[in-house]
Backbone as a printed PyTorch tensor [residue, N CA C, xyz], in Angstrom:
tensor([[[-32.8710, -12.4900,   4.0970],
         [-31.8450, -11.8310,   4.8720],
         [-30.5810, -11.7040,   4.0250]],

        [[-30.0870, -10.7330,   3.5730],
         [-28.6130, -10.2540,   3.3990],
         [-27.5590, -10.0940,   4.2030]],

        [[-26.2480, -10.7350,   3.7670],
         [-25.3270, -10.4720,   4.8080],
         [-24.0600, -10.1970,   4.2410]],

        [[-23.6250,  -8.7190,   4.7510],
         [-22.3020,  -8.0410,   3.8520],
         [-21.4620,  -8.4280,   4.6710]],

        [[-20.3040,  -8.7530,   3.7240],
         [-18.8190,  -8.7360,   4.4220],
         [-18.4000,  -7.8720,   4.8910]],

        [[-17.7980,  -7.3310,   5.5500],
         [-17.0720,  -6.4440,   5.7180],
         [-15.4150,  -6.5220,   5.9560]],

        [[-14.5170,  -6.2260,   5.3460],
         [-13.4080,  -6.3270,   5.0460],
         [-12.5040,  -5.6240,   6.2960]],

        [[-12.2130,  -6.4500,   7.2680],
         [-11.0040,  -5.2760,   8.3150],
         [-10.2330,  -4.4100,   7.8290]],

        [[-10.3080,  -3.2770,   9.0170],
         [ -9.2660,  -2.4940,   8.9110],
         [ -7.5890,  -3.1590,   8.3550]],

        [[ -6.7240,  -2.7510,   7.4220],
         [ -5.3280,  -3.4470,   7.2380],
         [ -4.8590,  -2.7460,   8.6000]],

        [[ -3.6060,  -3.9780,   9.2010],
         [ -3.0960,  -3.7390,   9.9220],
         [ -1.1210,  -3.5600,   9.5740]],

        [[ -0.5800,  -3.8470,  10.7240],
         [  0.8510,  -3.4290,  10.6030],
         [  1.3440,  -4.9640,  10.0510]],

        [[  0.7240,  -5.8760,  10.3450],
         [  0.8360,  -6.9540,   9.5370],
         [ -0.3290,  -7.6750,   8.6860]],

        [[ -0.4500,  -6.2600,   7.8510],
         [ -1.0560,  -7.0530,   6.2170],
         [  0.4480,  -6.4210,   5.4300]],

        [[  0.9540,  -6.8650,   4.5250],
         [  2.5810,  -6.5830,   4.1670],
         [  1.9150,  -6.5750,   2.4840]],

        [[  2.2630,  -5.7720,   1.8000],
         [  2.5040,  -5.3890,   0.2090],
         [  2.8480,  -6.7040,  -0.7780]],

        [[  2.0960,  -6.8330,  -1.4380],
         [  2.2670,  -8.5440,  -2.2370],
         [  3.9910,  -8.0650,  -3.1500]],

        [[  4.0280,  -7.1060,  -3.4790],
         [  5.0920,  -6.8260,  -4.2340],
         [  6.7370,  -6.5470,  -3.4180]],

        [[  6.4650,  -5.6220,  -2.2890],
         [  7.6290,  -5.4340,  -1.3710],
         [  7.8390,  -5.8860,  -0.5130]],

        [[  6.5420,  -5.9810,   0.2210],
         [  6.9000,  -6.6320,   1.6090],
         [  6.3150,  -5.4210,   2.6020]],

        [[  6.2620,  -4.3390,   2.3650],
         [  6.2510,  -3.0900,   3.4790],
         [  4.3630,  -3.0840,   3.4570]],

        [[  4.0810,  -2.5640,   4.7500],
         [  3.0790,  -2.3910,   5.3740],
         [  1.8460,  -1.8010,   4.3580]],

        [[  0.9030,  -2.8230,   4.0760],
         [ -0.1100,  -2.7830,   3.0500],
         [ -1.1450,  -1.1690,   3.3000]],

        [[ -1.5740,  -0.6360,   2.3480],
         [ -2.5220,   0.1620,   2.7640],
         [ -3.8540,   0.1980,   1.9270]],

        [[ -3.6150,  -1.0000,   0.6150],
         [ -5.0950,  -0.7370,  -0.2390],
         [ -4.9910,  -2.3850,  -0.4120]],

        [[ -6.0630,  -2.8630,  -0.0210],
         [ -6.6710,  -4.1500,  -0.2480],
         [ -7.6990,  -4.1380,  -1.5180]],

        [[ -7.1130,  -4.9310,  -2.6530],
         [ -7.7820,  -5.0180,  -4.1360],
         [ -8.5260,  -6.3310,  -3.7680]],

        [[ -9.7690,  -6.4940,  -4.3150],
         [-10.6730,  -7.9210,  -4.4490],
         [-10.6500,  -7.8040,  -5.6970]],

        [[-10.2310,  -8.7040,  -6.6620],
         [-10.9540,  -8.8510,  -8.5180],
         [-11.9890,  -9.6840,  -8.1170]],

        [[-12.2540,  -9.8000,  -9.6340],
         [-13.5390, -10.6560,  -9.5620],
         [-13.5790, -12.2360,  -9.3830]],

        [[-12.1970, -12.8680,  -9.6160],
         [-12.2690, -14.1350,  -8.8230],
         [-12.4430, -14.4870,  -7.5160]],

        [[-12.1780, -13.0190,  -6.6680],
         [-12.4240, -13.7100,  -5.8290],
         [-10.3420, -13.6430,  -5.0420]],

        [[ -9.8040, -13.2740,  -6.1770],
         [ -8.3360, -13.1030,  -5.0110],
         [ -8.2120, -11.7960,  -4.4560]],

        [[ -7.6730, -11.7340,  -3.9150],
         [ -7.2800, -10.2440,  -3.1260],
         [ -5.7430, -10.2420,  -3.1330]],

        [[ -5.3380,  -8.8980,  -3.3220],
         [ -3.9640,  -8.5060,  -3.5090],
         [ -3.9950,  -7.1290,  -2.5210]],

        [[ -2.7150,  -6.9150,  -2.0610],
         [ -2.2310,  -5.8810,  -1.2090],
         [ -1.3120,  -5.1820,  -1.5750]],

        [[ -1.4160,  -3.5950,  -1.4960],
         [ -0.7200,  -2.8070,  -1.6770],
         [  0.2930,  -1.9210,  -0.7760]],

        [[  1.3150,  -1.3680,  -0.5860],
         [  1.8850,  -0.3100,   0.1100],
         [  1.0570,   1.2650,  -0.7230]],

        [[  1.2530,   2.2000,  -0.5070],
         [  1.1630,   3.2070,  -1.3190],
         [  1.7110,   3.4410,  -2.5260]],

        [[  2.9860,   3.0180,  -2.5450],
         [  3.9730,   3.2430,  -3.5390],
         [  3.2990,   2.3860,  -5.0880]],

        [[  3.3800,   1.0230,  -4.8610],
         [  2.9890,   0.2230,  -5.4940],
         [  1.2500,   0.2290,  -5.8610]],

        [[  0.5360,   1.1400,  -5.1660],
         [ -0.7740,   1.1660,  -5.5920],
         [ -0.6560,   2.1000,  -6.7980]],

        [[ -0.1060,   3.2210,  -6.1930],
         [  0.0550,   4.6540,  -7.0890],
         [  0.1630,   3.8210,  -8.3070]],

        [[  1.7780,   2.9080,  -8.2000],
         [  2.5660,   2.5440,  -9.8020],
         [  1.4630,   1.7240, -10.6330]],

        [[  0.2860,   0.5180,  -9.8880],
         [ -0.1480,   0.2220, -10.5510],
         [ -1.9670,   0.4820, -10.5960]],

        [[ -2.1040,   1.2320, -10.1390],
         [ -3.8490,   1.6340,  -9.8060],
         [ -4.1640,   1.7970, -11.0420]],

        [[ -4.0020,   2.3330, -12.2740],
         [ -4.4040,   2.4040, -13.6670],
         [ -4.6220,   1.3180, -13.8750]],

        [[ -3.6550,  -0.0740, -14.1450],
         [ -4.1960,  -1.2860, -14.3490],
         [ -4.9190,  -2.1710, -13.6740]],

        [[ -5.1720,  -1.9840, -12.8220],
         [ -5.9910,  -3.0110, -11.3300],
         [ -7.3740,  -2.3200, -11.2990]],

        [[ -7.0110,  -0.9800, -11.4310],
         [ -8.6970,  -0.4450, -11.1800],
         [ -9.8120,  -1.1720, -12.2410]],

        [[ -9.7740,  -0.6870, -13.0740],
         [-10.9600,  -2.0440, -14.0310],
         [-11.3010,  -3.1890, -13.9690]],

        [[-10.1460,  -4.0510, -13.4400],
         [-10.5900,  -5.4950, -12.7340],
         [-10.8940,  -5.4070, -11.5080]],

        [[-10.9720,  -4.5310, -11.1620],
         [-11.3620,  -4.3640,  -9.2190],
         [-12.8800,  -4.7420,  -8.8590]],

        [[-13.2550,  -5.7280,  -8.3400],
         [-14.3030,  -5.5860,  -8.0290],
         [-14.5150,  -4.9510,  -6.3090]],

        [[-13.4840,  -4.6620,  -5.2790],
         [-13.3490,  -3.8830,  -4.4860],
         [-12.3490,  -3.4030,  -4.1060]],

        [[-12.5460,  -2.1120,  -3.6920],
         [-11.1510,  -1.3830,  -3.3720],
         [-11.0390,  -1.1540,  -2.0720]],

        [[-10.1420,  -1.5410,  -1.1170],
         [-10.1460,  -0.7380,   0.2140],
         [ -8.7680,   0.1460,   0.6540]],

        [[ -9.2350,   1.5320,   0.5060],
         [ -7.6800,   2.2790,   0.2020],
         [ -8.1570,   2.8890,   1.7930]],

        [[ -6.6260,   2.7830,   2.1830],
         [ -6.2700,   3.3060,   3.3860],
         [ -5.2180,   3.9400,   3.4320]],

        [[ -4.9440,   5.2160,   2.1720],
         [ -3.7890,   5.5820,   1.9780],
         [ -4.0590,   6.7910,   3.0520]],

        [[ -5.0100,   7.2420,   3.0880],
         [ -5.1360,   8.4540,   4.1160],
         [ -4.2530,   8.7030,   4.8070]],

        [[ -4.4230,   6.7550,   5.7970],
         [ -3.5610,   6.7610,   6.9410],
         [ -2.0350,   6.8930,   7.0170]],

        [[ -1.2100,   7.4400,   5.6830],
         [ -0.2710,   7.8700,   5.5580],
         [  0.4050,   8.5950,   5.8620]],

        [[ -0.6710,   9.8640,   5.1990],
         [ -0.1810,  11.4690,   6.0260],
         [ -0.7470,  11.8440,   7.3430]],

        [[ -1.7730,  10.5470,   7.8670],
         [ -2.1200,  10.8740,   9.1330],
         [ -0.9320,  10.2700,  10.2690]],

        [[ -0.0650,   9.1390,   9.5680],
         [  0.9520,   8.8160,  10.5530],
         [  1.9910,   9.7950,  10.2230]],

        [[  2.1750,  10.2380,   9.1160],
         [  3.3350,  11.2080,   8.9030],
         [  3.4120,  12.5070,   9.8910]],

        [[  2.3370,  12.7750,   9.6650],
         [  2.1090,  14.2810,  10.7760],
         [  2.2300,  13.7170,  12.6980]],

        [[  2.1880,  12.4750,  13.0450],
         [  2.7160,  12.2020,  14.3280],
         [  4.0600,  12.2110,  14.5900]],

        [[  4.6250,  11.8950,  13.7730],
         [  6.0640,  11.8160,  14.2320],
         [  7.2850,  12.7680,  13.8950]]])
């Protein structure tokens, strides 16, 4: 039997390891830590994180999908 993780949806409180503002890409490396992003801070550093990534969970979508509500 196999059994996958599955990583939750980020919410309004998963917060950006760097700013503080509302996370939207959850990085796993390969140790085993996980780091959180806003958009801003993924953009600035996604070149360097992507190669050590052993998972990515980008939820930047939900950006321009909250932008266009309000």
């Amino acid at each position: 039997m196999t059994t996958t993780l599955t990583a939750p949806a980020l919410s309004a409180s998963d917060r950006c390891d760097r700013c503080n503002a509302q996370a939207y890409v959850r990085v796993v490396l390969a140790s085993g830590v996980d780091l959180l992003f806003c958009g801003h801070h993924w953009n600035r550093h996604e070149p360097a994180i992507r190669p050590q990534a052993q998972h990515i969970q980008d939820e930047t979508h939900r950006l321009e999908a909250e932008s266009t509500v309000n």
